[in-house]
C-alpha positions in Angstrom: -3.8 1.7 7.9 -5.8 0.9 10.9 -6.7 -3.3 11.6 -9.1 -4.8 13.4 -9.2 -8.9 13.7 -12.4 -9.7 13.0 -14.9 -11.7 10.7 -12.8 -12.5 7.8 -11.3 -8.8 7.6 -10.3 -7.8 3.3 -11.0 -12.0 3.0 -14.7 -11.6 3.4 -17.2 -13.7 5.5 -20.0 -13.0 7.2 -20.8 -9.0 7.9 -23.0 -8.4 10.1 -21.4 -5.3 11.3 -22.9 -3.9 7.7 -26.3 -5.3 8.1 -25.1 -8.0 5.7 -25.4 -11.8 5.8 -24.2 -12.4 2.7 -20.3 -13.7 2.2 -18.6 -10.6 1.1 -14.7 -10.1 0.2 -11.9 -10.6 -2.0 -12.4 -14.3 -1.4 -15.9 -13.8 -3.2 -14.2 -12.3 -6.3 -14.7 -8.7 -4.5 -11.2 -8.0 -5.7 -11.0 -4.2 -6.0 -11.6 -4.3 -1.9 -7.8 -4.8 -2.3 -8.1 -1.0 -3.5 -11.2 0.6 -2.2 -10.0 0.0 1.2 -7.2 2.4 0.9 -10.0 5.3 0.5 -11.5 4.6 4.1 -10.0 5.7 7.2 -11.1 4.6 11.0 -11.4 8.4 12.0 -10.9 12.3 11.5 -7.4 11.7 13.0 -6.4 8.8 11.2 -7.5 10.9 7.4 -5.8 13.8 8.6 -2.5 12.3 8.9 -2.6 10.4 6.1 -3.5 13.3 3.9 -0.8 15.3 5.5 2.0 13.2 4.4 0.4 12.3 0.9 0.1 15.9 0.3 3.9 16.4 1.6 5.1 13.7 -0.4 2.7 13.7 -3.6 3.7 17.1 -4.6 7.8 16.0 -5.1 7.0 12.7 -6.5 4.5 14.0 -9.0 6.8 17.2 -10.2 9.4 14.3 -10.1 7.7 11.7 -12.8 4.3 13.3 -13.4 0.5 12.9 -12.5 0.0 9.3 -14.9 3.3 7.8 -13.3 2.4 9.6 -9.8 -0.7 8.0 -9.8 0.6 4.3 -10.8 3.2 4.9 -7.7 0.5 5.6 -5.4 -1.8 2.4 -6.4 0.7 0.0 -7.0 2.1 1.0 -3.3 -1.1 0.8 -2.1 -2.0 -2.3 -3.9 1.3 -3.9 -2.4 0.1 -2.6 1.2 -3.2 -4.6 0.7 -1.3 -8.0 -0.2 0.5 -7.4 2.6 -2.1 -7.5 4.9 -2.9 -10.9 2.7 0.2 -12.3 3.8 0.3 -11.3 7.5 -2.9 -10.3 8.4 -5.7 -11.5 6.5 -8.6 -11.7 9.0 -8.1 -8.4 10.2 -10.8 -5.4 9.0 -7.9 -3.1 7.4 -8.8 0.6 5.8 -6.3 3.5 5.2 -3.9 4.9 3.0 -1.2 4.3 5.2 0.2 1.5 2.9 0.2 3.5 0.1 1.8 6.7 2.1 4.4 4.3 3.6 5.2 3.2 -0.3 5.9 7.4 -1.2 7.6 7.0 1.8 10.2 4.5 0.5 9.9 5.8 -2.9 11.2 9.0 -2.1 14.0 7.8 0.2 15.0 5.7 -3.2 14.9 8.8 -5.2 17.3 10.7 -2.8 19.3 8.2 -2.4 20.2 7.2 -6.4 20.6 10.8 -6.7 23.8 11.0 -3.8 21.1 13.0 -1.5 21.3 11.2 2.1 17.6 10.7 3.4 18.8 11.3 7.4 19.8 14.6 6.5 16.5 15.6 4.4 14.5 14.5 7.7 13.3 11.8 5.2 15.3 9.1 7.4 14.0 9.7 10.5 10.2 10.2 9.4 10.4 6.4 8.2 12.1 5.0 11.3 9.3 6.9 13.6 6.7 5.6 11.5 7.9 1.9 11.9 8.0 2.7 15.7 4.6 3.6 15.8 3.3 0.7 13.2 5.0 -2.0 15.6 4.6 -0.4 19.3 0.6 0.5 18.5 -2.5 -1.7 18.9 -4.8 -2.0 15.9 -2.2 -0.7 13.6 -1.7 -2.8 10.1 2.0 -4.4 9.9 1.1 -6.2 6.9 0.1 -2.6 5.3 2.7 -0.7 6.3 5.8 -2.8 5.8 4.1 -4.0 1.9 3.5 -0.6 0.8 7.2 0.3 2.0 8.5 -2.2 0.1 6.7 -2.5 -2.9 7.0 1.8 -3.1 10.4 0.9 -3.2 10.2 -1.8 -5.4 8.6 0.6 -7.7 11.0 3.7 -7.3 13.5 2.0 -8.1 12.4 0.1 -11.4 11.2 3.4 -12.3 14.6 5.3 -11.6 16.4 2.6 -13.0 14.2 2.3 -16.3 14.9 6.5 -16.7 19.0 5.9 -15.9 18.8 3.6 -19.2 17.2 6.3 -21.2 14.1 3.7 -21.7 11.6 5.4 -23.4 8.9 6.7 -20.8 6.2 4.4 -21.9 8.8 1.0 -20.7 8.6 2.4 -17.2 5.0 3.4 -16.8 4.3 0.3 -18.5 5.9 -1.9 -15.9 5.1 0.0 -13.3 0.8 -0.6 -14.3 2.1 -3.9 -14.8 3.3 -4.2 -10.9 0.1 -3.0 -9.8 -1.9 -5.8 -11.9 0.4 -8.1 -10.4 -0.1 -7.3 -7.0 -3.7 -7.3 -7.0 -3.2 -10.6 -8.9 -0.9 -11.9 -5.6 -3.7 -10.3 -3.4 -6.9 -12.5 -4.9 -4.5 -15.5 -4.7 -3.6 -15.7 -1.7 -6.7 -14.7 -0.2 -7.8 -17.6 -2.2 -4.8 -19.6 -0.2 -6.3 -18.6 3.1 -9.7 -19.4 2.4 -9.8 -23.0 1.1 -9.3 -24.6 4.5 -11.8 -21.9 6.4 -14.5 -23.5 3.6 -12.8 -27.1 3.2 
């Protein structure tokens, strides 16, 4: 995801860069921002590289646990990408799905991994190691984003893998996962909540 510090960022605050003088943002009770931001990009190149690796990714992941469970992944990844921007970065203006690609990302390096399938020889390894290099050694790119969408795909993967290995029905695992999601949109409006009470105080 691209960042931008600015005027309160995903937190809200004044927007007069929208024509808007109204407080605006998850701190407002906006709290889908935490979501809708993942379906913006800062430019053609930005979309395009995003939608590369989601479609490169997408199609294993979704053969691999199917479209309802596929689509929980993707959200809850990019719903743990949004509260990390709440941890790290909250005043920044952050859009993209690079959150929720970096959580595929993770999720499919879990996959290969519990399956004896070495990530570093798939090409898998080194895709996530460039990525990193780019999210820290770039202006204007979101670390919060990327690093909690890698770790709360992972999070996810392996819950999921783990919830199959015990021959859980399915429901257990696409239960908890929707649950995950919930709870880290929950996380998200709290501690924007956190970070706003001594702006306002």
């Amino acid at each position: 995801g691209g960042s931008i510090t600015g005027d309160h960022g995903l937190l809200g605050g004044w927007a007069p860069y929208v024509g808007m003088d109204a407080v605006v943002g998850v701190s407002a009770g906006e709290w889908w921002r935490l979501v809708t931001g993942g379906f913006l990009h800062g430019g053609l190149l930005h979309l395009v590289f995003n939608m590369f690796l989601l479609w490169m990714l997408g199609q294993q992941l979704e053969q691999l646990h199917g479209p309802v469970r596929y689509v929980g992944l993707y959200l809850g990844s990019l719903a743990a990408g949004s509260l990390g921007v709440m941890l790290l970065a909250p005043m920044s203006l952050t859009v993209g799905a690079s959150g929720a690609v970096f959580g595929l990302m993770a999720a499919t390096v879990v996959h290969q991994m519990r399956r004896g399938v070495n990530p570093w020889h798939t090409g898998l390894g080194g895709l996530v190691v460039v990525n990193l290099v780019f999210t820290f050694g770039r202006p204007g790119i979101s670390i919060g984003g990327h690093l909690g969408g890698l770790v709360g795909g992972a999070l996810l993967a392996w819950l999921l893998d783990s919830s199959d290995r015990r021959r859980f029905r399915p429901v257990v695992g696409t239960s908890v996962l929707y649950g995950l999601l919930v709870a880290f949109l929950a996380a998200g409006v709290l501690t924007a909540g956190q970070w706003m009470d001594p702006l306002l105080g």
